[in-house]
C-alpha positions as CSV (number, residue, x, y, z in Angstrom):
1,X,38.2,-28.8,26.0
2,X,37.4,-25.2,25.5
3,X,36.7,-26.2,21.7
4,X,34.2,-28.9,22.5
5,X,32.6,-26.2,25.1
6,X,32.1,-23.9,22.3
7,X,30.5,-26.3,19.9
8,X,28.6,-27.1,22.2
9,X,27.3,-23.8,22.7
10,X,26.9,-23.2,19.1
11,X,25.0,-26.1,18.7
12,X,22.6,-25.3,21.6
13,X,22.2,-22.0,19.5
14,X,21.1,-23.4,16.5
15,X,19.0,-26.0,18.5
16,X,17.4,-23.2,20.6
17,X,16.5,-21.3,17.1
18,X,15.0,-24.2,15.0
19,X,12.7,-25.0,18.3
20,X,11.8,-21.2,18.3
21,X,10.7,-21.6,14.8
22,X,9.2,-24.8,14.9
23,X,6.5,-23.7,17.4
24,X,6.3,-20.1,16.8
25,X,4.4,-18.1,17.8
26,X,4.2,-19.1,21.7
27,X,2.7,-15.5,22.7
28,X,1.1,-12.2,20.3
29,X,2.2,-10.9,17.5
30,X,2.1,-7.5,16.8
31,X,1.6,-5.8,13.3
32,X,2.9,-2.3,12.6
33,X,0.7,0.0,10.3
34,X,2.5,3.0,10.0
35,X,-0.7,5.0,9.3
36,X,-3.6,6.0,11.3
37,X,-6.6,4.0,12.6
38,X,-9.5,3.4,10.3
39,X,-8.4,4.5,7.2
40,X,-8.9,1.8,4.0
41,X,-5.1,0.2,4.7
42,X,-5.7,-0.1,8.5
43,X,-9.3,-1.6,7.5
44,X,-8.0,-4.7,5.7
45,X,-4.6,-5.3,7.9
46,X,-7.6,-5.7,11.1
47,X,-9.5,-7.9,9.0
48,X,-6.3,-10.2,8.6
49,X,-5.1,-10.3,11.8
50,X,-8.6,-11.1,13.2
51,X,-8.2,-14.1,10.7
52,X,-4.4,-15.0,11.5
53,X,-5.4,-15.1,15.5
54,X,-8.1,-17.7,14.8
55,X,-5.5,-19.5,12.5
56,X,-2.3,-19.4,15.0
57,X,-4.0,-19.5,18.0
58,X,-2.1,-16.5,19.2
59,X,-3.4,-12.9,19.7
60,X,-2.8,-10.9,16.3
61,X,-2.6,-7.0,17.4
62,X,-2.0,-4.2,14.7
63,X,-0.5,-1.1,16.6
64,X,-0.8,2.1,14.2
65,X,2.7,3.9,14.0
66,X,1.6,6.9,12.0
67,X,3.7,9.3,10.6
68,X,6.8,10.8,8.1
69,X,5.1,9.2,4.9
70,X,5.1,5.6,7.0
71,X,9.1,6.3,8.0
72,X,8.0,6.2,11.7
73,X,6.6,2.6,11.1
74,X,9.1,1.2,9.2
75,X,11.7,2.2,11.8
76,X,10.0,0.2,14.6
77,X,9.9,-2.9,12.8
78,X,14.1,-2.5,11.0
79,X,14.9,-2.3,14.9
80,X,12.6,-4.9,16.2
81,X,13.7,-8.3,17.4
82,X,14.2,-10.6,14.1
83,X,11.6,-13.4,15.9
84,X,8.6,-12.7,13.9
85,X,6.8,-11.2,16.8
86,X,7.0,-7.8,15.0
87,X,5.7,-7.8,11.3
88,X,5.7,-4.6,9.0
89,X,2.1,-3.8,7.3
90,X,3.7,-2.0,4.5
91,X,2.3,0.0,1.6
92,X,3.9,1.6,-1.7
93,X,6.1,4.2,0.9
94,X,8.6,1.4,1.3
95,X,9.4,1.8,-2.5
96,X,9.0,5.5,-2.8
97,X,10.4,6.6,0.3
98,X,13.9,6.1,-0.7
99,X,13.1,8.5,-3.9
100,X,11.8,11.1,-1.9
101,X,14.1,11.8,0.9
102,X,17.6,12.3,1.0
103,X,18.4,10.1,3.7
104,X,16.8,7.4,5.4
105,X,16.7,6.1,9.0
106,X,16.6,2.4,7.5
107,X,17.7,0.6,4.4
108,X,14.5,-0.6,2.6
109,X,16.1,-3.5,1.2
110,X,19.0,-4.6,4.2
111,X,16.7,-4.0,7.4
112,X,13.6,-6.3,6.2
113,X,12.5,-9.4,4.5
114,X,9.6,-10.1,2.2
115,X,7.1,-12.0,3.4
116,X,4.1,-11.5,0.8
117,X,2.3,-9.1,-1.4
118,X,-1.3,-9.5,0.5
119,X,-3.7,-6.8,-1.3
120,X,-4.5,-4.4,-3.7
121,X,-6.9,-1.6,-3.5
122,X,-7.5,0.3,-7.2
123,X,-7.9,4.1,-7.2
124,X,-10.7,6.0,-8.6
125,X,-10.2,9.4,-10.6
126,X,-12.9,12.0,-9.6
127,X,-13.9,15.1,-10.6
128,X,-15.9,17.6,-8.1
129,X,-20.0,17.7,-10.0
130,X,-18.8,21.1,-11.1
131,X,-16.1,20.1,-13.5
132,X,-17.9,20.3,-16.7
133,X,-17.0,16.4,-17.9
134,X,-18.1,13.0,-18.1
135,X,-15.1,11.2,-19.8
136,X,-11.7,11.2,-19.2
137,X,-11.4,12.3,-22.9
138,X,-13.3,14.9,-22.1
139,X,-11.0,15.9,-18.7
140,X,-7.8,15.7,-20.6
141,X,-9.2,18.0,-23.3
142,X,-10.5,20.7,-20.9
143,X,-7.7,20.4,-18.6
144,X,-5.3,21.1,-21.6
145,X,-7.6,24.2,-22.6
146,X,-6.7,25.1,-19.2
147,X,-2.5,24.3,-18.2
148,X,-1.8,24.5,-14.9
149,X,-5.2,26.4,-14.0
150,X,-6.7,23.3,-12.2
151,X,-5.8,21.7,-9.3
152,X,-5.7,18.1,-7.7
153,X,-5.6,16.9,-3.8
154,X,-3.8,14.0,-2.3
155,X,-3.1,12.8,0.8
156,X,-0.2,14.0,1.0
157,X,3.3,14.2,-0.5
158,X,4.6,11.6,-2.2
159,X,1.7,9.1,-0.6
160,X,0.1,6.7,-3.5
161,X,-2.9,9.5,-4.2
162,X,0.2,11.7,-5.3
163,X,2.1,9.4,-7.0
164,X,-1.1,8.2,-9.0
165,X,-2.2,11.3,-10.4
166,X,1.4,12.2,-11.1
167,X,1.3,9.5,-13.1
168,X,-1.6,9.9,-15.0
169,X,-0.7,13.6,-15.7
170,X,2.5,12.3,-17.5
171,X,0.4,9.7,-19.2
172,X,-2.4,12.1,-20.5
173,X,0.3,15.6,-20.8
174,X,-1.9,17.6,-18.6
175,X,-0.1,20.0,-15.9
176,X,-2.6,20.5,-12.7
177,X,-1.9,22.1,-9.4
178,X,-0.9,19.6,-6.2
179,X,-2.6,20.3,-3.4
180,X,-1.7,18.1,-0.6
181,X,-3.7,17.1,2.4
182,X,-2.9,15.6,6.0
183,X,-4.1,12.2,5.2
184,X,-7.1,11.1,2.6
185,X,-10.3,12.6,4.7
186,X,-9.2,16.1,4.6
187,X,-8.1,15.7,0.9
188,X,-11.7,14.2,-0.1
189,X,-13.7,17.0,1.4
190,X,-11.9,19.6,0.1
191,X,-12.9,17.7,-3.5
192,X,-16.3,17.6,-2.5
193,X,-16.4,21.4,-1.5
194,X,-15.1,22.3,-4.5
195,X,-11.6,23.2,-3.2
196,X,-9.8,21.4,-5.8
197,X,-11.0,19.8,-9.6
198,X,-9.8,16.5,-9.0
199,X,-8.6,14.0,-6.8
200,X,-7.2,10.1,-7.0
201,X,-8.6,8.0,-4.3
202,X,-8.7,4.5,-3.5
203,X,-11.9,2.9,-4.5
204,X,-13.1,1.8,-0.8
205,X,-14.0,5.5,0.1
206,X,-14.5,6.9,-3.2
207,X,-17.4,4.4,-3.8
208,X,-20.2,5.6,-1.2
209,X,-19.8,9.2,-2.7
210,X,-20.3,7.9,-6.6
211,X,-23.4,6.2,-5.6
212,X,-24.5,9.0,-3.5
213,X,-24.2,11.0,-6.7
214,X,-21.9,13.8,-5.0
215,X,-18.4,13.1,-7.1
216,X,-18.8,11.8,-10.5
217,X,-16.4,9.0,-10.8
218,X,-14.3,9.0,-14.7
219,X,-11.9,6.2,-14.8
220,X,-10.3,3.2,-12.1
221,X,-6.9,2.5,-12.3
222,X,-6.6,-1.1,-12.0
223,X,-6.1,-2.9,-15.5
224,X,-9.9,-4.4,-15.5
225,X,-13.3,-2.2,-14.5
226,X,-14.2,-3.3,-10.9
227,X,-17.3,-5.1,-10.5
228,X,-18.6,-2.4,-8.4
229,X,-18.1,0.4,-11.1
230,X,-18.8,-2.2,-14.1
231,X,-20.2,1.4,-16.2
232,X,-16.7,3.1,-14.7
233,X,-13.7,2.1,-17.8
234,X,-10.3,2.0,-17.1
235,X,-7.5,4.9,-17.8
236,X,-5.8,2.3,-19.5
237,X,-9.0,2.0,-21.9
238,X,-9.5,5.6,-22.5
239,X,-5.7,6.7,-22.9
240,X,-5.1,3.9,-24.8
241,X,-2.4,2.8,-23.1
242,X,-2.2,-0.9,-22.1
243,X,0.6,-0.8,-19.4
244,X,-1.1,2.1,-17.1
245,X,-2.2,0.6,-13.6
246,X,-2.1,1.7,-10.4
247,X,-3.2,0.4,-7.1
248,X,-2.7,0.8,-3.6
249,X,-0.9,-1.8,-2.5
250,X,-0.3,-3.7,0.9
251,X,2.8,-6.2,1.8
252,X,4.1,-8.1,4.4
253,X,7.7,-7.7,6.0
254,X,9.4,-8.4,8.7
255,X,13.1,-7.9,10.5
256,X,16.0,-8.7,8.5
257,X,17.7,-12.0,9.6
258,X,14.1,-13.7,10.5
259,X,14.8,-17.3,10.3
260,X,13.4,-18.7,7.2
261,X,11.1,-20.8,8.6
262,X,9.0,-18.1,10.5
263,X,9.1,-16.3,7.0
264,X,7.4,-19.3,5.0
265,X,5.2,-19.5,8.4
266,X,4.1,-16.3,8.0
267,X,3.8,-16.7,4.0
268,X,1.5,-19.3,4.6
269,X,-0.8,-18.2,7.4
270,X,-1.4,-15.0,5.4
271,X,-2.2,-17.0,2.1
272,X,-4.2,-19.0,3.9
273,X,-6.3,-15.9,5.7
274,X,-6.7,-14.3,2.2
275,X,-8.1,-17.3,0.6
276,X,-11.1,-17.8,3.2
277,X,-14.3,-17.3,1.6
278,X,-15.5,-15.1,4.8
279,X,-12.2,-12.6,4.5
280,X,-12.5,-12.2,0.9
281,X,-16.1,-11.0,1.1
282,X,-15.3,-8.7,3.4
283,X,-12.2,-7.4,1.4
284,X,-14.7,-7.6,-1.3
285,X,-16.3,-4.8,0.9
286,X,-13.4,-2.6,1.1
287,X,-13.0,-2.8,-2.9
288,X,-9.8,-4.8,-2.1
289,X,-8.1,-7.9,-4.2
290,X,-6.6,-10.6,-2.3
291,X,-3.0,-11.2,-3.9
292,X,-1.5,-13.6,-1.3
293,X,1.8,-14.2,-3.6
294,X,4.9,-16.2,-3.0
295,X,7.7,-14.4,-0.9
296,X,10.0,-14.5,-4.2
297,X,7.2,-12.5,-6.3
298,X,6.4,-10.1,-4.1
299,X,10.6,-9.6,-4.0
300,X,10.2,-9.1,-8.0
301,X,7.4,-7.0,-7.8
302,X,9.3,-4.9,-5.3
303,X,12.3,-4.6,-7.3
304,X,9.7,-3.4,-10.3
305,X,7.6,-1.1,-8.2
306,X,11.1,0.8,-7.2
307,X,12.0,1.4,-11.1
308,X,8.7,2.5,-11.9
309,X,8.2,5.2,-9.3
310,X,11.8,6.2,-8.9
311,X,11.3,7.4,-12.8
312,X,8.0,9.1,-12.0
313,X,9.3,11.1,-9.0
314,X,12.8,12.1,-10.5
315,X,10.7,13.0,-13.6
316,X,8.2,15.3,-11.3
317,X,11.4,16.2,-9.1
318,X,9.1,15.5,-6.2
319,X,11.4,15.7,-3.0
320,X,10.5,15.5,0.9
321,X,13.0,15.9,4.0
């Protein structure tokens, strides 16, 4: 009797979870950026979840969790509820993090599942109008006339405007000075008043200030010129070397132990979002790519991410606690 009680129970479980998932979501869903309000990353995740309440016909809220490089963030969502009511809008951090601090709050890899690689933003490398260059041929040559005399902002340590430039100083064998910021705004006007030489940024922000004529824009960091820069070539191009790219990338997570069928739900909805006509022009806007991959690429591109910036940060020795 008491065994035929428990089966019973445990199928009542499962039963009680497969109905969950079958007509998920039955009240809001909340996204978690762990960054500040309108920046280019909280831009795009609003434009999604506008699309994803129309879809699901459930209220789509992003809630900014700012703070500790996105640590803050990531740490609501590892201890959330494994329902898909809470959903991580991640970026590179969740990659580099685990380079860049001793310890960590939450396993990167055992506290979430994939959902989806949703969007990629390309960075722009600019020089303040004083900088006496036009190419990045030019750049590389007078920075090396000039070791460790110039210096470059970022957003702050270990963020993707870091990372990039770290990057592409080990690609061209420059040194420069890091001068890190409290977020991109701070780090951009700094560049414009002449503060620092240089600076990384994503294209959404950097592009009103190259057609303004105030920062002269010398190379984009995707792997093909944006058709908003067409005249702007690619560090790739002019370093001649084929495999450099780096973007600013946004994912999709959620809770560990998220039944599989909320994950694929979520997979699709998001595909779906990113493949209107309406979101894509306004992504368009922001300078953004819709990816909208499958849940096991984005888990491969993870894995590939990690390698790649775990060599760059041990090879800069870049630390944070």
């Amino acid at each position: 009797m008491i065994r035929f009680f428990f089966a019973t129970l445990v199928m009542l479980a499962s039963a009680g979870g497969s109905y969950a998932a079958e007509n998920y979501p039955t009240r809001p869903v909340k996204i978690v950026l762990p960054f500040a309000a309108a920046g280019g990353t909280d831009t795009v995740a609003r434009i999604l979840a506008q699309e994803l309440g129309n879809q699901m016909g459930q209220s789509v809220i992003v809630e900014n969790r700012g703070g500790a490089n996105g640590n803050i963030g990531a740490e609501v969502v590892a201890a959330a509820e494994p329902d898909g009511y809470t959903v991580l809008y991640n970026t590179s951090f969740i990659v580099t993090n685990p380079w860049l601090y001793k310890s960590l709050s939450y396993d990167p890899v055992k506290d979430f599942e994939p959902v989806m690689l949703s969007a990629q933003v390309p960075l722009v490398l600019l020089v303040n109008n004083s900088v006496p260059v036009k190419t990045v041929e030019e750049f590389v040559t007078y920075a090396k006339a000039r070791p460790g005399a110039l210096s470059y902002a970022s957003s702050g340590i270990g963020g993707s405007t870091h990372l990039a430039n770290l990057l592409f100083l080990q690609a061209a064998g420059i040194e420069a000075v890091h001068v890190p910021y409290r977020g991109g705004g701070p780090a951009l006007n700094d560049l414009l008043a002449g503060g620092v030489e240089f600076y990384m940024d994503t294209a959404n922000t950097a592009l009103p200030h190259i057609k303004a004529g105030t920062l002269r824009a010398l190379a984009v960091t995707s792997n093909e010129r944006l058709a908003a820069l067409p005249d702007i070539p690619t560090v790739a191009e002019t370093l001649k070397q084929p495999d450099f790219e780096v973007v600013s990338w946004h994912g999709v997570m959620v809770p560990a132990k998220t039944p599989a069928e909320i994950v694929a739900r979520l997979q699709r909805e998001f595909a779906t979002a990113l493949k209107k006509p309406a979101v894509r022009e306004k992504l368009a806007a922001q300078a953004a790519e819709p990816i909208a991959s499958s849940t096991e690429d984005y888990k491969a591109f993870l894995a590939t991410e990690s390698e790649l910036w775990g060599r760059t940060i041990k090879a800069a020795k870049v630390t944070l606690e």
